[in-house]
C-alpha positions as CSV (number, residue, x, y, z in Angstrom):
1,X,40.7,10.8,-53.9
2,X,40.3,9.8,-50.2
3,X,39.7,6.2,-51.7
4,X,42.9,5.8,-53.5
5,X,44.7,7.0,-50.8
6,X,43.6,4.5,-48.1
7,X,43.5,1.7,-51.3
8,X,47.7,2.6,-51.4
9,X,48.2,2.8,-47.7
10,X,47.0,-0.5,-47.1
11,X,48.7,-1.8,-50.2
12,X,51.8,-0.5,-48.8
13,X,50.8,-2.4,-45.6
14,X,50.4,-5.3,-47.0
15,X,54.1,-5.2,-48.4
16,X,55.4,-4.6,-45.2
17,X,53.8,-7.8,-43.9
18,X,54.9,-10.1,-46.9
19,X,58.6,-8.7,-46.0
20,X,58.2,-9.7,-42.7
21,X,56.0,-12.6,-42.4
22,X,56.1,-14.2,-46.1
23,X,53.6,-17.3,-45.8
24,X,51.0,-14.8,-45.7
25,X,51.7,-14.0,-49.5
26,X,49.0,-15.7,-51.0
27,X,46.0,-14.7,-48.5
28,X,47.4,-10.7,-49.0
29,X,47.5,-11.3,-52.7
30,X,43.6,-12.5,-52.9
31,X,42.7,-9.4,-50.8
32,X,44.8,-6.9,-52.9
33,X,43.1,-8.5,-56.1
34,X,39.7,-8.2,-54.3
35,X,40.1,-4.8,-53.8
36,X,41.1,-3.8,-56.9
37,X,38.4,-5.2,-58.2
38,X,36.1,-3.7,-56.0
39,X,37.4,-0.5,-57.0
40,X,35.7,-0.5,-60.0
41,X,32.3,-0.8,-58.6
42,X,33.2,2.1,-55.9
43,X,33.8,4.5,-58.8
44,X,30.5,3.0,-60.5
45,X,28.5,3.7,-56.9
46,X,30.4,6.7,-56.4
47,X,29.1,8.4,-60.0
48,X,26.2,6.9,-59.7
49,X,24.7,7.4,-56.1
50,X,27.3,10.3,-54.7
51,X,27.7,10.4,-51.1
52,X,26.0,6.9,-50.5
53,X,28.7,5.6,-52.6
54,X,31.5,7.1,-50.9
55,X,30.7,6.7,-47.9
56,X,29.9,2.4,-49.1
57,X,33.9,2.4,-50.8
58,X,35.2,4.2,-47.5
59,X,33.8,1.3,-45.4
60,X,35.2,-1.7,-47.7
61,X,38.7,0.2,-47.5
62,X,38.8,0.4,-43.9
63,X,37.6,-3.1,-43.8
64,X,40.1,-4.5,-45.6
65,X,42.8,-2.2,-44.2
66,X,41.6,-3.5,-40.7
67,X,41.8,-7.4,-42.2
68,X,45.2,-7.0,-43.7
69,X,46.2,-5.8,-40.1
70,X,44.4,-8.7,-38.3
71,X,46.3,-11.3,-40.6
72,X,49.2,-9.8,-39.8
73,X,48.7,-10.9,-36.1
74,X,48.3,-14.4,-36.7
């Protein structure tokens, strides 16, 4: 649950940069896709290996929260 939620915040931050800034389109759109996909393997880690996993999908999603933030600086 905590997952998804972050996931859509930073979707939602990403929007707010293409509105503003929109060359940055295509490098938002490869990080979106990225995470989608790595949302699969979170709920794979998350079944398989519990709070290891969690605590793994928490880190990519606040990394890629904090890089959709950092591109939106340059």
């Amino acid at each position: 649950m905590g997952v998804t939620y972050k996931i859509a915040v930073s979707n939602g931050g990403v929007a707010l940069i293409v509105a503003v800034r929109s060359e940055l389109v295509m490098k938002l759109i490869i990080l979106i896709v990225t995470a989608s996909i790595l949302v699969l393997f979170i709920f794979h880690l998350v079944s398989l290996y519990g709070l290891i996993g969690l605590s793994t999908s928490m880190a990519i999603v606040i990394i890629g929260d904090a890089s959709a933030k950092w591109l939106s600086t340059l």
